[in-house]
N, C-alpha and C positions, 0 to 999 in steps of 0.2 A: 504494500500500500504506500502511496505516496505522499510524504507530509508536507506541505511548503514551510520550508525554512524563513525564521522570522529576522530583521537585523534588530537586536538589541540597542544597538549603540551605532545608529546610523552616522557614515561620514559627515551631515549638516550635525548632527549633536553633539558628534565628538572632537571637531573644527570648535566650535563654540564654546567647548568645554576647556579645549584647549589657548583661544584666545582670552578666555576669563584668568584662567591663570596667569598670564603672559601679563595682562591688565593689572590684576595684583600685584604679583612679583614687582613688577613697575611702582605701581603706588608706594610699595613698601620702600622700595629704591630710596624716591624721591623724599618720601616723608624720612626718612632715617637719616639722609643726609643732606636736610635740613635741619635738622634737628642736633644731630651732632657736629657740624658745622655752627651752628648759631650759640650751642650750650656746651656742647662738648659730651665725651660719650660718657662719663661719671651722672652728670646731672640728668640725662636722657634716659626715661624709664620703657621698656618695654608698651607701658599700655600708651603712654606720648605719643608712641610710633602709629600705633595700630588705631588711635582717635583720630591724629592727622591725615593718615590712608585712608582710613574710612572702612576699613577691614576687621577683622574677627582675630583674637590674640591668636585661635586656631592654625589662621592662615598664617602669622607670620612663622608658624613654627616648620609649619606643612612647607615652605618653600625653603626657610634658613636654619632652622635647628633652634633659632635664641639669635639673644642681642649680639653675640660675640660672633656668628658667623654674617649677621647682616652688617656688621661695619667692614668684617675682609672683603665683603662684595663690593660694598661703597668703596674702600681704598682701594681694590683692584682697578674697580672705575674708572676712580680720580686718578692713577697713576697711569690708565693706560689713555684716560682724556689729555695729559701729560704729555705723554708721549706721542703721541699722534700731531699736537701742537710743534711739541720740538722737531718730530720728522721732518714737518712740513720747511722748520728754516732748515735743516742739514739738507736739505735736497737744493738750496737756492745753488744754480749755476758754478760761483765761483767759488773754490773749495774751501779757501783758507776764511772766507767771508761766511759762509755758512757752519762752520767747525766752531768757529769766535762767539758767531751769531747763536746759534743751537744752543751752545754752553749758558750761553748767558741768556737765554728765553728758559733754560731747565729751573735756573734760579728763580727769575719772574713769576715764572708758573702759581711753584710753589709759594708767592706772598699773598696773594688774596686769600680775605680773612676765611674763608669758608674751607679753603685747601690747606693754608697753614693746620687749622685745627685739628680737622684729621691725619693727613700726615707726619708735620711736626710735632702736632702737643701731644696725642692721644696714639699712635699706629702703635708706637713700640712698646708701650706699658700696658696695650687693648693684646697686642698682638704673638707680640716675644718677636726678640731682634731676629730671632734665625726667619720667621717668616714675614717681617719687615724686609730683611735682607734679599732673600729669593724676591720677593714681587717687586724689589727695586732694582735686581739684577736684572728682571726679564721684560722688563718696561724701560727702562733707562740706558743700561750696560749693550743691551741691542745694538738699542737707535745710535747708541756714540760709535761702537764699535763699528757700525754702517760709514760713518762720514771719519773718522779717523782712517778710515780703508780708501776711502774715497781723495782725499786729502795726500794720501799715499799714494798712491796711482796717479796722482797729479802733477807728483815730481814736490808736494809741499813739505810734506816730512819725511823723517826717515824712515827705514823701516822700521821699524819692533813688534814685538808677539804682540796682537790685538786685545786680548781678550785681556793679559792683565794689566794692559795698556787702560782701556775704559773702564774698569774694575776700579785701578784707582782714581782716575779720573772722575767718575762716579762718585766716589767714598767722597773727596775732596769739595765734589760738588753739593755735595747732602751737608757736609759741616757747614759749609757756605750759606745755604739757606738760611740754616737755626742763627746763623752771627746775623745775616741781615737781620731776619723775622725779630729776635731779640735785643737789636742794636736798639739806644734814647735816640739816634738818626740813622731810618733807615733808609733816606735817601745815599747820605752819606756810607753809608756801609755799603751799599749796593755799589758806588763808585769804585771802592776798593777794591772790592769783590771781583770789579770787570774786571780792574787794570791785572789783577792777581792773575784772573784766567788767562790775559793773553800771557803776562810774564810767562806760566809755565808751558801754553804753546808753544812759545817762541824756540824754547829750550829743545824743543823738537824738529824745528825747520831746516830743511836742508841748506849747502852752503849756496846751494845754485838760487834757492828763492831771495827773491828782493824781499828787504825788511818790510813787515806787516808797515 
């Protein structure tokens, strides 16, 4: 005998079930970081998040585990909205202009108040440095490592191992930040900060390049 088979869970309902989530997950995003951006993640309680969203505590659990995985989402974010920013100057045409350039938009990035808070005030005490470390290596360390190669191949620097070439470059550049972000002037600090980063490019320029 023949039954006709029923669909339970039609593609239009499970397309929708799955944009609902998509929609949350979002909400939660956005409300968490604002929230830890504007308060900070100490002062920001779980049910803050989920009144702002406009969501069920259920849900924030169902997508992130708790408060402590919704802000590594948030910081992977913000690190990789970071990144994406600074690729965009290492890719400008002239290498040693985008290498100077890049460096010192990584710093900028990071001052606005909403980006300072999560990565500088709260990632490493929210997070632990070792996985502070990784999402700075693979969002940061990348993108330099791309235009310090590039900068290379231009006849601009010499050669050297890459990787812990941007590595420290990186480290250097994260100190950088917190002395701006915590300077009484951070315009001032920021000054220094550039002149520093070209200083220790220079220190890699070939003899054939004309002085920056």
């Amino acid at each position: 005998m023949h039954t006709e088979s029923t669909d339970v869970n039609p593609p239009a309902a499970a397309n929708r079930k799955a944009a609902q989530g998509r929609a949350t997950r979002q909400a939660l995003l956005e409300a968490g970081r604002r929230l830890f951006g504007e308060r900070g993640y100490a002062n920001t309680s779980t049910e803050d998040v989920v009144a702002l969203a406009g969501v069920t505590k259920g849900a924030l659990y169902h997508h992130f585990g708790g408060k402590p995985d919704l802000f590594r989402a948030i910081f992977e974010e913000v690190k990789h909205e970071i990144s994406d920013r600074v690729a965009a100057v290492f890719m400008e045409p002239d290498a040693w202009t985008a290498l100077v350039g890049g460096c010192q938009a990584l710093v900028d990035a990071q001052l606005d108040p909403e980006v300072r808070q999560i990565v500088l005030n709260d990632a490493r005490s929210v997070l632990g440095w070792d996985t502070v470390r990784e999402v700075e290596n693979r969002y940061g360390a990348v993108a330099l490592r791309g235009a310090l190669r590039k900068a290379m191949h231009a006849g601009m620097l010499e050669r050297a191992p890459l990787r812990p070439l941007a590595l420290l470059l990186t480290g250097a550049l994260s100190e950088a930040c917190f002395y701006v972000s915590d300077a009484d002037d951070p315009a001032a600090a920021r000054v220094e900060v550039s002149d520093l980063v070209v200083t220790i490019l220079v220190a890699f320029r070939t003899a054939e390049a004309s002085p920056p």
